[in-house]
Short mmCIF file of the C-alpha atoms (twelve columns), coordinates in Angstrom:
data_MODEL
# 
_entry.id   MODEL 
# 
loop_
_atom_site.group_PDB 
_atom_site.id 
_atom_site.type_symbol 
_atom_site.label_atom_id 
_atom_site.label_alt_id 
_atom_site.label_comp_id 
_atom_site.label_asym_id 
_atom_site.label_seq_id 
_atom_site.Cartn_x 
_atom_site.Cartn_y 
_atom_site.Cartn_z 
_atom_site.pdbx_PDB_model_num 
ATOM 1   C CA . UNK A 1   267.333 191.903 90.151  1 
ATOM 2   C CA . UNK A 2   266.629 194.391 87.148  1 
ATOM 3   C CA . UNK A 3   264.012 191.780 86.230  1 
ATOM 4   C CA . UNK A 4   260.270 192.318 85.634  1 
ATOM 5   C CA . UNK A 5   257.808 191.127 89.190  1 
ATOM 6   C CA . UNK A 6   256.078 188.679 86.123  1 
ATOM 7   C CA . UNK A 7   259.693 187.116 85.770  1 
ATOM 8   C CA . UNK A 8   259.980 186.509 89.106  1 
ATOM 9   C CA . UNK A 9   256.441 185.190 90.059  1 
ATOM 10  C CA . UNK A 10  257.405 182.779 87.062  1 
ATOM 11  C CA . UNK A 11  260.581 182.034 88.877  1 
ATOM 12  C CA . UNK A 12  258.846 181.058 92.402  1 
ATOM 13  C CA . UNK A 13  255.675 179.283 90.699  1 
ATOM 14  C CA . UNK A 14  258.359 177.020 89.270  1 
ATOM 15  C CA . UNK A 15  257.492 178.012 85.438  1 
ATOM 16  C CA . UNK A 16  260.853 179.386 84.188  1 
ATOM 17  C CA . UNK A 17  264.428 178.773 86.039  1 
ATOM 18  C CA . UNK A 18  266.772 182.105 86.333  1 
ATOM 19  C CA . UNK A 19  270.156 181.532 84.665  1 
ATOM 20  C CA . UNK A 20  273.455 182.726 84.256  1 
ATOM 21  C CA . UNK A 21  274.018 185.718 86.559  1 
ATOM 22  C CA . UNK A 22  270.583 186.306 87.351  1 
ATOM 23  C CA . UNK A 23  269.984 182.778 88.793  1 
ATOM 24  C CA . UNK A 24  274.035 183.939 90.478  1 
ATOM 25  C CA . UNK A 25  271.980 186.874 91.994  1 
ATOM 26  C CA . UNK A 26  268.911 185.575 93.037  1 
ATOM 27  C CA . UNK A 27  270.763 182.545 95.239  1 
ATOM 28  C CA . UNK A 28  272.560 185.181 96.566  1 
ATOM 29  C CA . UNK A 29  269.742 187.779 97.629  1 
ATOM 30  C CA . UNK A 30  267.631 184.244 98.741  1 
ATOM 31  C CA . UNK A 31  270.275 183.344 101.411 1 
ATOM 32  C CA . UNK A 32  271.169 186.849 101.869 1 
ATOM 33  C CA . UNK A 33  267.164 187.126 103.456 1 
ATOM 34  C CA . UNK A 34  267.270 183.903 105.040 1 
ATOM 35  C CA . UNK A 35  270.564 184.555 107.135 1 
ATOM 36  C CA . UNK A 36  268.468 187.898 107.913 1 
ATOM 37  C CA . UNK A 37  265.943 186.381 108.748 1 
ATOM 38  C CA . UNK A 38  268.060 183.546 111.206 1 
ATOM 39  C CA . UNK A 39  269.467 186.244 112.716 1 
ATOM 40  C CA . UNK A 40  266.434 188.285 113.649 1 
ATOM 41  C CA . UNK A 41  264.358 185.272 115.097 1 
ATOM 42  C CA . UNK A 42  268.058 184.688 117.213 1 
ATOM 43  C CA . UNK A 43  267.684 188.152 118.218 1 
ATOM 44  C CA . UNK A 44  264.343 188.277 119.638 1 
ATOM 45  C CA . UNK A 45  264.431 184.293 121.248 1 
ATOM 46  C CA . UNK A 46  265.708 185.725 124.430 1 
ATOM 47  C CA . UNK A 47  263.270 188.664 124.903 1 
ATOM 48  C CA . UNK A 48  259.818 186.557 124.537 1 
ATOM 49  C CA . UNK A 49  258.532 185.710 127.182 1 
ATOM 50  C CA . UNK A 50  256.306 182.529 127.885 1 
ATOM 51  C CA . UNK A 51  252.635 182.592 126.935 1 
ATOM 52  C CA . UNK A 52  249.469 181.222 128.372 1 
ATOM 53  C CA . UNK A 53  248.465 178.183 126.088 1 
ATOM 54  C CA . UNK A 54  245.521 180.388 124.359 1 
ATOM 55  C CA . UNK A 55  242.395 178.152 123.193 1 
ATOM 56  C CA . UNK A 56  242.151 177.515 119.592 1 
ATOM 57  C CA . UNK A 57  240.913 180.057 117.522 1 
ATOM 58  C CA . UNK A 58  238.631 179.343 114.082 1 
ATOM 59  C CA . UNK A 59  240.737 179.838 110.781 1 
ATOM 60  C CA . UNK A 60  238.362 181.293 108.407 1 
ATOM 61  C CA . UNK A 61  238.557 179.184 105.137 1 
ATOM 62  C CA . UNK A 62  240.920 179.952 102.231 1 
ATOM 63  C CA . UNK A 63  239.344 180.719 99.031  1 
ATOM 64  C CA . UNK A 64  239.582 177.577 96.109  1 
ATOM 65  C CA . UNK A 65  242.823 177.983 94.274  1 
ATOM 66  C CA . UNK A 66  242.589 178.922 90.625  1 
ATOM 67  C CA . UNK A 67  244.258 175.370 89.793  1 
ATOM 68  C CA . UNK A 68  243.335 173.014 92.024  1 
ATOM 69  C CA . UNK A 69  246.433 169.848 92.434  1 
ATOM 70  C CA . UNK A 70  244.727 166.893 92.014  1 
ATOM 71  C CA . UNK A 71  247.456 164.570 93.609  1 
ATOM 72  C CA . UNK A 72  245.789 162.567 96.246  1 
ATOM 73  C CA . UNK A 73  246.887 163.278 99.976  1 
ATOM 74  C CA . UNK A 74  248.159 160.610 102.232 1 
ATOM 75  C CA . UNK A 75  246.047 158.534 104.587 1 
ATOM 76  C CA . UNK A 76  242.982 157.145 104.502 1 
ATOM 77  C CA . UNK A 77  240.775 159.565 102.719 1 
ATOM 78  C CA . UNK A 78  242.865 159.570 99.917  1 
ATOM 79  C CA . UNK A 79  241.109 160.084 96.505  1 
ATOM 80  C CA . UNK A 80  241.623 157.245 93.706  1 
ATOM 81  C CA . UNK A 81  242.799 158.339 90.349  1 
ATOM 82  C CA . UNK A 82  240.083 158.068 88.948  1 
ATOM 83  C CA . UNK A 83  238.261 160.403 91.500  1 
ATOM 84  C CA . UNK A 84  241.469 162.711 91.152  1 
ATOM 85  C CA . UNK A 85  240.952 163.174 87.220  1 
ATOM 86  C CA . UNK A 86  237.159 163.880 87.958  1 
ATOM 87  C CA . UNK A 87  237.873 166.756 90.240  1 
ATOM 88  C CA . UNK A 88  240.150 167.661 88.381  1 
ATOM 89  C CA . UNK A 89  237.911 167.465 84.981  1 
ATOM 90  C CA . UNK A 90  234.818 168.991 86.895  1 
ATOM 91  C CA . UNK A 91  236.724 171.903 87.566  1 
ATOM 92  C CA . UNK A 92  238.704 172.932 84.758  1 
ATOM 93  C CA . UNK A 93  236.871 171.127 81.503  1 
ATOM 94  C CA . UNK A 94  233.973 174.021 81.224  1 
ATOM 95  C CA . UNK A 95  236.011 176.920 81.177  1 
ATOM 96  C CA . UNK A 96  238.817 175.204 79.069  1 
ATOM 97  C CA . UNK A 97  235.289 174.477 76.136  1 
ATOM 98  C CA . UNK A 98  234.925 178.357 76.813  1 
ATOM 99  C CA . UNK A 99  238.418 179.292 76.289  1 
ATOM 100 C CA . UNK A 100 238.329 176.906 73.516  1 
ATOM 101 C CA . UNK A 101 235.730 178.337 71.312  1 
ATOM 102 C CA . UNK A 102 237.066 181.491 71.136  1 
ATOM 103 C CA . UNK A 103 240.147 179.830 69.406  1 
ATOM 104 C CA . UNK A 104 238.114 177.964 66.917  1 
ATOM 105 C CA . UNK A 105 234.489 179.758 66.800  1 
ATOM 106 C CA . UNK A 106 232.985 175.851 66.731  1 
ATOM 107 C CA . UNK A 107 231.151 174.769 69.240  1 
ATOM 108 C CA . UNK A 108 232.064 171.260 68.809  1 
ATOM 109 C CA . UNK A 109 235.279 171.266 67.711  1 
ATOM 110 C CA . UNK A 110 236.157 172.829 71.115  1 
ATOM 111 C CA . UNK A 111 234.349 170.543 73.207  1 
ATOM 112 C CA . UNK A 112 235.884 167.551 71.194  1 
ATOM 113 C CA . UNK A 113 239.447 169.404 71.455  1 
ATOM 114 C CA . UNK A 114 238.697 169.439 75.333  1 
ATOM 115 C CA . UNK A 115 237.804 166.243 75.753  1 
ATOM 116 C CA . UNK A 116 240.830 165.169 73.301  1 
ATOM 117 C CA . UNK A 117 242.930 166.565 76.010  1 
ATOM 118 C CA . UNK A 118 241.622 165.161 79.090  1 
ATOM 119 C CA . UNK A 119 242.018 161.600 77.603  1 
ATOM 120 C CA . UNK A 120 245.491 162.274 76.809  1 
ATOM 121 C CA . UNK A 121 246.090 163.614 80.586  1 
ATOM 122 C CA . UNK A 122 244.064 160.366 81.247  1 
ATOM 123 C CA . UNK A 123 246.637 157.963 79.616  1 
ATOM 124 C CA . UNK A 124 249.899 160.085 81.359  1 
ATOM 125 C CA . UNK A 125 247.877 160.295 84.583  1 
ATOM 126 C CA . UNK A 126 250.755 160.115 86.709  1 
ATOM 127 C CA . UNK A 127 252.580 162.636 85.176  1 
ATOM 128 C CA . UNK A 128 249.891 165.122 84.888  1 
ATOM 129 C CA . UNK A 129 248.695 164.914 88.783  1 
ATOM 130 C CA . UNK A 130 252.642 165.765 89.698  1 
ATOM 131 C CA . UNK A 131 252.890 168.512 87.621  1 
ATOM 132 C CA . UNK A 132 252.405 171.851 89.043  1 
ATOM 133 C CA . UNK A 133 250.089 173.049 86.806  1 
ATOM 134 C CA . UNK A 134 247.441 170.306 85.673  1 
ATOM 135 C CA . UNK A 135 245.053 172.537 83.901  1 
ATOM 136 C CA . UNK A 136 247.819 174.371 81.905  1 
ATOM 137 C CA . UNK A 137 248.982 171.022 80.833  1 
ATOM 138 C CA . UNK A 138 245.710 169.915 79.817  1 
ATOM 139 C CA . UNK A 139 245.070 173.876 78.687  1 
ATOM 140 C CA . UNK A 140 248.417 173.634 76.415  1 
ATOM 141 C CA . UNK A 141 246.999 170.146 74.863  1 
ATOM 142 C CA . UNK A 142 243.548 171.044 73.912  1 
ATOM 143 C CA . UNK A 143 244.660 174.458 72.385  1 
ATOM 144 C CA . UNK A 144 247.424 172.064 70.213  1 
ATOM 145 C CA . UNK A 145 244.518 170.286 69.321  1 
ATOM 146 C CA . UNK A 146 242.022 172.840 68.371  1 
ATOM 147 C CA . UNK A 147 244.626 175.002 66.320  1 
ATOM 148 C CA . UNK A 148 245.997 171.815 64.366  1 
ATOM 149 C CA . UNK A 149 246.133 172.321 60.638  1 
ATOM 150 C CA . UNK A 150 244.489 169.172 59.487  1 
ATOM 151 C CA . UNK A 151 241.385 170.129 61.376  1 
ATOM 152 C CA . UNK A 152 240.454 172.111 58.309  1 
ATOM 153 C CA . UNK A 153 240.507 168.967 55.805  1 
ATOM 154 C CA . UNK A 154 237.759 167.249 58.384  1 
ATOM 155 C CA . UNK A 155 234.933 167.366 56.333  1 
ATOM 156 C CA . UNK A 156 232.329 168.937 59.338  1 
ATOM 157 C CA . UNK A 157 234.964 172.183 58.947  1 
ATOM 158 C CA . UNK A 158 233.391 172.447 55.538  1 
ATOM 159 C CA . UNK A 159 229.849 173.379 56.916  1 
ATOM 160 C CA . UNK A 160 229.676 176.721 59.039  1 
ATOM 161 C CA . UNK A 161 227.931 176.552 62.331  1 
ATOM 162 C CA . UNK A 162 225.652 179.279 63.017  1 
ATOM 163 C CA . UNK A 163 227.113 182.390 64.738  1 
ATOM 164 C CA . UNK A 164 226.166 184.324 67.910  1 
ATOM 165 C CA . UNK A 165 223.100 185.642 68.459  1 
ATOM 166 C CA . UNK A 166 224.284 189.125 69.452  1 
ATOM 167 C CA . UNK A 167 225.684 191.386 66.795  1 
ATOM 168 C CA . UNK A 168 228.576 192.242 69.039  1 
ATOM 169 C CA . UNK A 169 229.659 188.716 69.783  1 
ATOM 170 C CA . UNK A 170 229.867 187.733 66.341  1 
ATOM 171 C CA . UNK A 171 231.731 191.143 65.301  1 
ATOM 172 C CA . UNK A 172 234.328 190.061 68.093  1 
ATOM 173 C CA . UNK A 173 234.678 186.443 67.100  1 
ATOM 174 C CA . UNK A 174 235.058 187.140 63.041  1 
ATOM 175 C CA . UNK A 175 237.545 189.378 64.411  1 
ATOM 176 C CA . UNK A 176 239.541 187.095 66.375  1 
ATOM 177 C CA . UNK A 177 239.444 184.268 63.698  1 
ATOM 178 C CA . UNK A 178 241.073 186.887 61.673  1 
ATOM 179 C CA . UNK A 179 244.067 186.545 63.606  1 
ATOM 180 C CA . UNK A 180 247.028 184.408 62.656  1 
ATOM 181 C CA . UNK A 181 246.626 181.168 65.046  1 
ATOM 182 C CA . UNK A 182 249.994 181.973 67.415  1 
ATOM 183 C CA . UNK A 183 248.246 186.041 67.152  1 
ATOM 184 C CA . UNK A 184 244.845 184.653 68.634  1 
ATOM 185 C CA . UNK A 185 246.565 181.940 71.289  1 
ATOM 186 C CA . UNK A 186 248.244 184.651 72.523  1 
ATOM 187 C CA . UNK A 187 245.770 187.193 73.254  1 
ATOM 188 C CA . UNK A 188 242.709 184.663 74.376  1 
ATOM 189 C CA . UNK A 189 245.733 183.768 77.185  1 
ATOM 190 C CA . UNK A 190 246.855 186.929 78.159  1 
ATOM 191 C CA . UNK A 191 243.689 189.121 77.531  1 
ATOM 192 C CA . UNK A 192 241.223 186.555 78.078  1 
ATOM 193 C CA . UNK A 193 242.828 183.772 81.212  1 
ATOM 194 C CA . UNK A 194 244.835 186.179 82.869  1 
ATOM 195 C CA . UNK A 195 247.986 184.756 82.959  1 
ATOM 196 C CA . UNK A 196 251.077 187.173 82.746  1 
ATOM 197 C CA . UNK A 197 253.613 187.662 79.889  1 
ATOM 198 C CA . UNK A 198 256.137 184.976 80.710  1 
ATOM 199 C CA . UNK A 199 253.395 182.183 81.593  1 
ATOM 200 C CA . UNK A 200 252.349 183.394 78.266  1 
ATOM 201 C CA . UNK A 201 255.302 182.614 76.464  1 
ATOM 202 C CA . UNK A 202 256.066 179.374 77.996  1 
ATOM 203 C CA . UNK A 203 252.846 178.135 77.281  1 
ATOM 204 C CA . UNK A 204 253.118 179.362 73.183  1 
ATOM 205 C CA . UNK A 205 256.957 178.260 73.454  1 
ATOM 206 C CA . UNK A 206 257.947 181.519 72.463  1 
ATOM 207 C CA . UNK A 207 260.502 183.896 73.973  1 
ATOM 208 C CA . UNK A 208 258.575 186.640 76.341  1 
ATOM 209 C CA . UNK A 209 259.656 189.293 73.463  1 
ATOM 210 C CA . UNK A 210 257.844 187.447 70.926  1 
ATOM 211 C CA . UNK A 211 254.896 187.029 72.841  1 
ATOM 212 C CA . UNK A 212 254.746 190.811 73.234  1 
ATOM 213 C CA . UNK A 213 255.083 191.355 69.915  1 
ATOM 214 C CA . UNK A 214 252.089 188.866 69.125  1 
ATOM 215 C CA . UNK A 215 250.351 190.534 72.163  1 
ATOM 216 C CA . UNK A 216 250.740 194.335 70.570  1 
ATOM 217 C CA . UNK A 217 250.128 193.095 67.265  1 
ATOM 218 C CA . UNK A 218 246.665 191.095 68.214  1 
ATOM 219 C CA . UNK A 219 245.611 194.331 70.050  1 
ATOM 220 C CA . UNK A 220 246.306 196.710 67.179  1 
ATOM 221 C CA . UNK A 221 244.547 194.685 64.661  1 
ATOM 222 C CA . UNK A 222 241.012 193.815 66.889  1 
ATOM 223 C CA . UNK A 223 241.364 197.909 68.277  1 
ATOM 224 C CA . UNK A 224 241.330 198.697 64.338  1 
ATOM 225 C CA . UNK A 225 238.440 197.209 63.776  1 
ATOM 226 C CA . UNK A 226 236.752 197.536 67.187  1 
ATOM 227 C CA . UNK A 227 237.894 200.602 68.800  1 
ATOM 228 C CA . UNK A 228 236.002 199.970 71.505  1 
ATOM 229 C CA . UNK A 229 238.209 197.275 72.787  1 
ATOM 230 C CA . UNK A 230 241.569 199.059 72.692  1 
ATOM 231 C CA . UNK A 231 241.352 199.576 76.789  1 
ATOM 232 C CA . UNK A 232 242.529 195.479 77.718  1 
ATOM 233 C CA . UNK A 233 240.251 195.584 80.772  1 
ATOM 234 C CA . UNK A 234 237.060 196.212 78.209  1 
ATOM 235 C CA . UNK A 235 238.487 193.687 75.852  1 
ATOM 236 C CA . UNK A 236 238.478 191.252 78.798  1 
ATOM 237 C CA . UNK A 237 235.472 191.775 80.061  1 
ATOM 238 C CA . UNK A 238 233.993 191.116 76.528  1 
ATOM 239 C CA . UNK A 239 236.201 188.098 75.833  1 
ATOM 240 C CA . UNK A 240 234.735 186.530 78.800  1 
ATOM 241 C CA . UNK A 241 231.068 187.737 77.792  1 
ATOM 242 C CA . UNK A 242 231.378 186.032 74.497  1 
ATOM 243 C CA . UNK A 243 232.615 182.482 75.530  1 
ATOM 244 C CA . UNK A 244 229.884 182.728 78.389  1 
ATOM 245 C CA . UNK A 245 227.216 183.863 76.241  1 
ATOM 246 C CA . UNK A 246 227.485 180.651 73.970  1 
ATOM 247 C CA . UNK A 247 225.297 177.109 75.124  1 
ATOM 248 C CA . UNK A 248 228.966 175.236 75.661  1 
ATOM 249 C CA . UNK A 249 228.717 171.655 77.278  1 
ATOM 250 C CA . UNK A 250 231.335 169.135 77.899  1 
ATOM 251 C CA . UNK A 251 230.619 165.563 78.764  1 
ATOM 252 C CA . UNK A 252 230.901 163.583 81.799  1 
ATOM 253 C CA . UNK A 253 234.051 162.553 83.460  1 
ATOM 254 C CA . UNK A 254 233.569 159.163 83.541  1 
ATOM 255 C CA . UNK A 255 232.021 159.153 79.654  1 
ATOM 256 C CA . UNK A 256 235.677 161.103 79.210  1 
ATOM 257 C CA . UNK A 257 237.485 158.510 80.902  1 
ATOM 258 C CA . UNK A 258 236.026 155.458 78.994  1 
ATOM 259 C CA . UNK A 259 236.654 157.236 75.626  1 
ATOM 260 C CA . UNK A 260 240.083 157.738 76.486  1 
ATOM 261 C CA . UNK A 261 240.515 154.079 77.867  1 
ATOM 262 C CA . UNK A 262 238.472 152.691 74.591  1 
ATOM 263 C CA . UNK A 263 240.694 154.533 72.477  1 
ATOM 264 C CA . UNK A 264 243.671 153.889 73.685  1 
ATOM 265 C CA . UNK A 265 242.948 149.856 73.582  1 
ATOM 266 C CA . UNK A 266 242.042 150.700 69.661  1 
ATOM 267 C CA . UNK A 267 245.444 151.993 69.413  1 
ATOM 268 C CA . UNK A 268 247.200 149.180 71.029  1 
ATOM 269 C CA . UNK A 269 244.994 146.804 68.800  1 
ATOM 270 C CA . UNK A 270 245.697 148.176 65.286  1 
ATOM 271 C CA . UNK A 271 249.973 148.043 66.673  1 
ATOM 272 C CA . UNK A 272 249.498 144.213 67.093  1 
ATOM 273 C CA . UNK A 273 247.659 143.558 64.099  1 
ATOM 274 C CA . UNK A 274 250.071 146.166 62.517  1 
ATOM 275 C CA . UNK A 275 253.266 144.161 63.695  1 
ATOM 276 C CA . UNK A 276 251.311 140.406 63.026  1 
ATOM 277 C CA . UNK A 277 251.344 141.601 59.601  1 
ATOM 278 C CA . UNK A 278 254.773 143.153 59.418  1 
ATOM 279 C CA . UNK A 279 256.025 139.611 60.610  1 
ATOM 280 C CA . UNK A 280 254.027 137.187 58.104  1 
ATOM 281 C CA . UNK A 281 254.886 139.882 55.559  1 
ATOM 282 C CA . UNK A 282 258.785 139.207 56.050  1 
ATOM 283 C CA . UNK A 283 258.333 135.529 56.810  1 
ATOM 284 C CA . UNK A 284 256.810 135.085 53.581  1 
ATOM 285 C CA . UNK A 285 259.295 137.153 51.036  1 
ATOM 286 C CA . UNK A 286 261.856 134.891 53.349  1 
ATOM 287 C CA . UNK A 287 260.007 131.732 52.139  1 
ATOM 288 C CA . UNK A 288 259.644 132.559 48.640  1 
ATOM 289 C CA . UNK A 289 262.490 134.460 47.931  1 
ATOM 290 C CA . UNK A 290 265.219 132.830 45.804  1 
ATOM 291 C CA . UNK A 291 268.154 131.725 47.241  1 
ATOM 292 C CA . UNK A 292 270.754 132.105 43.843  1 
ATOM 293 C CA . UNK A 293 271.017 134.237 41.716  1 
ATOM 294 C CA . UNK A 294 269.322 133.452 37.930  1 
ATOM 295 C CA . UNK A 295 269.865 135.672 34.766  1 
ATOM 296 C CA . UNK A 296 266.985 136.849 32.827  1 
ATOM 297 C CA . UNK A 297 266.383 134.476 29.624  1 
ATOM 298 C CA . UNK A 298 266.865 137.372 27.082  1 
ATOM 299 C CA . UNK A 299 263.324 137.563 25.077  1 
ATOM 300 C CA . UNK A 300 263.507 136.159 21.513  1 
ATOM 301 C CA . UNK A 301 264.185 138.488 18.084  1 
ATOM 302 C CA . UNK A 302 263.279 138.391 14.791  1 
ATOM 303 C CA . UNK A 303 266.297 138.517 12.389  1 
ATOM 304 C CA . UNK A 304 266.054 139.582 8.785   1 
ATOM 305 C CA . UNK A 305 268.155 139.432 5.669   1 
ATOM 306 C CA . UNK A 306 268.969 135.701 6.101   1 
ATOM 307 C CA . UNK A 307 267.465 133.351 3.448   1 
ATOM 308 C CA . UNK A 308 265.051 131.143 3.816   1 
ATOM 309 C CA . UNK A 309 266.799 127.154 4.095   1 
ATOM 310 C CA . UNK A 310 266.033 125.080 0.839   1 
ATOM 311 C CA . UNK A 311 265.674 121.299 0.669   1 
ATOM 312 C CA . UNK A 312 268.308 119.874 -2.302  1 
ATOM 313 C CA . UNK A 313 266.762 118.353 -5.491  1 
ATOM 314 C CA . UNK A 314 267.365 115.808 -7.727  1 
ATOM 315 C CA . UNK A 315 271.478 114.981 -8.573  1 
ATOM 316 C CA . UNK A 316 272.288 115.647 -12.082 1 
ATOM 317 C CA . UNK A 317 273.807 112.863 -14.587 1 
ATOM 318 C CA . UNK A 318 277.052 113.785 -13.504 1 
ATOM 319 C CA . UNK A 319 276.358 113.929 -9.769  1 
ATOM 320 C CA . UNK A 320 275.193 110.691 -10.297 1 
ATOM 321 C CA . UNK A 321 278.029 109.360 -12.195 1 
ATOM 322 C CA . UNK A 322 280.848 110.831 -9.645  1 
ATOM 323 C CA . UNK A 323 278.351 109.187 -6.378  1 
ATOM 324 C CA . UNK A 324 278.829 105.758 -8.908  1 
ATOM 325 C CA . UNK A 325 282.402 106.202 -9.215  1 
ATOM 326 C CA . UNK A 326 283.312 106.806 -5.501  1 
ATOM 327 C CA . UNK A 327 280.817 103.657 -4.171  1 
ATOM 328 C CA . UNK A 328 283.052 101.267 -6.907  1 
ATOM 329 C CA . UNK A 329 286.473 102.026 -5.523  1 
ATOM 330 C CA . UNK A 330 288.022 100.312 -3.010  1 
ATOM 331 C CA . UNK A 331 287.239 101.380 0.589   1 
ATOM 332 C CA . UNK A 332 290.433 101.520 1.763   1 
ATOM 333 C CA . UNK A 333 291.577 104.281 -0.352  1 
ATOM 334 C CA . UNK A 334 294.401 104.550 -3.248  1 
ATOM 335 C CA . UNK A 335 297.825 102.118 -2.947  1 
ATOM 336 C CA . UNK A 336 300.169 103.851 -0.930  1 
ATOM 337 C CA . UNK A 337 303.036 105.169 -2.931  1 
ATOM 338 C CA . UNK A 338 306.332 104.541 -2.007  1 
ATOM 339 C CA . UNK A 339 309.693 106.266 -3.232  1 
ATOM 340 C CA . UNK A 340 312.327 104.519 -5.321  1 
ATOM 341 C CA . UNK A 341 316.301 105.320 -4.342  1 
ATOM 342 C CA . UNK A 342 317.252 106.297 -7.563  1 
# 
């Protein structure tokens, strides 16, 4: 296929889909072994012969799966969502806190990122328990959360929790928080859950180069410090002696479930009061609003240079002689003149 096994264990676990001509070439060698296969088991029908109906032997029992699917079974021991998500939260929610802290080197922060997640998987419940990988969903959300940027303007970040006991365990954790976030994410997967290069990439959303580049890079920088950890099977094995070495609890399921629940009818309350106000808001612009348009009344200015008005005085002799004159005449005016022909 002149593809990597990882690439194709990705392919079959349903993580990342083959296209162009590799997803071409990998139908084709898929039916090319199943037609084989048809026409082997044709081959051999005739030649078996009947068997005595043996008694039933005991299977021995499989080991637990690393992810177990929490979607309830048919019938009538069927588990109830609610038991689902605590199986499911049992199994996965310690070593996600573990996982956790080595992201964040706060105790607390990763339990609260943990249980963060679990709520959210709580609320998209259905979703979750059909998806092939529950704990990498919930995984994927709590590492979101943990490695969010406005978790350093909480005002707990600003107060230090005390560090590991062990001298070693605190080199190794200064020394992973000294790695750019996407740097750290990467190697606490790859290094420190086991998962392979392109489960490692999907999960970072990054293309399987640039998660080997973050890989080799993360590697470089703690084997520069710690030179002891350059073989990956020591750093490992000390990766999972630091998160294990730490007091790390996580709370109940069903304290987990009721936070979620009690959160998420918080959120649906501050909407409604949100939208109550949004519509008495409107309904009262739409009340007192104006409905024509008035011009400004243009404030009033002083004006200089214009003299002040003066009440008239007395009438002089002549003013009084000329009122005299005009009240004696006749109010109809002058005789009319009229021309002579000459």
């Amino acid at each position: 296929m002149g593809v990597a096994p990882g690439t194709v264990r990705a392919w079959e676990s349903g993580r990342t889909t083959p296209r162009g001509r590799k997803r071409e070439a990998y139908a084709k060698l898929l039916k090319t072994l199943a037609e084989e296969e048809a026409a082997q088991a044709q081959a051999q029908a005739p030649e078996q012969e009947p068997k005595p109906e043996a008694e039933p032997q005991p299977q021995p029992e499989l080991e637990p799966q690393p992810q177990p699917q929490p979607v309830a079974a048919p019938g009538p021991t069927a588990l109830t969502p609610a038991q689902a998500f605590d199986a499911l939260y049992a199994f996965g929610a310690p070593a996600l806190v573990r996982q956790t802290f080595l992201l964040t080197g706060r105790r607390e922060q990763a339990r609260e990122s943990v249980e963060r997640a679990f709520q959210a998987a709580w609320e998209r419940w259905p979703e979750v328990a059909r998806d092939r990988d529950p704990v990498g969903w919930v995984r994927a959300t709590a590492y979101e959360y943990a490695l969010s940027p406005w978790q350093r303007f909480r005002p707990r970040h600003r107060h230090p929790e005390p560090p590991p006991a062990d001298p070693g365990d605190r080199t190794l954790l200064n020394t992973l928080l000294r790695l750019p976030a996407r740097h750290r994410r990467t190697l606490v997967l790859y290094d420190g859950v086991g998962l392979d290069l392109p489960e490692t990439a999907a999960e970072t959303e990054a293309s399987t180069p640039a998660a080997a580049n973050r890989l080799l890079h993360a590697r470089e920088a703690v084997a520069a410090r710690l030179p002891a950890l350059a073989d990956p099977q020591v750093l490992h094995r000390r990766l999972a002696e630091l998160a294990s070495n730490e007091r790390l609890r996580a709370a109940e399921p069903p304290a987990v479930r009721r936070g979620g629940e009690r959160r998420a009818r918080l959120r649906t309350r501050a909407a409604i009061a949100f939208t109550v106000a949004l519509i008495g808001t409107t309904a009262l612009t739409v009340r007192t609003a104006p409905t024509h348009y008035e011009p400004p009344v243009s404030p009033g200015q002083a004006v200089r240079g214009v003299p002040h008005r003066v009440a008239p005085g007395a009438l002089s002799d002549e003013e009084l002689e000329l009122r005299q004159k005009l009240r004696d005449q006749v109010q109809d005016g002058p005789e009319r003149l009229l021309p002579r022909p000459e």
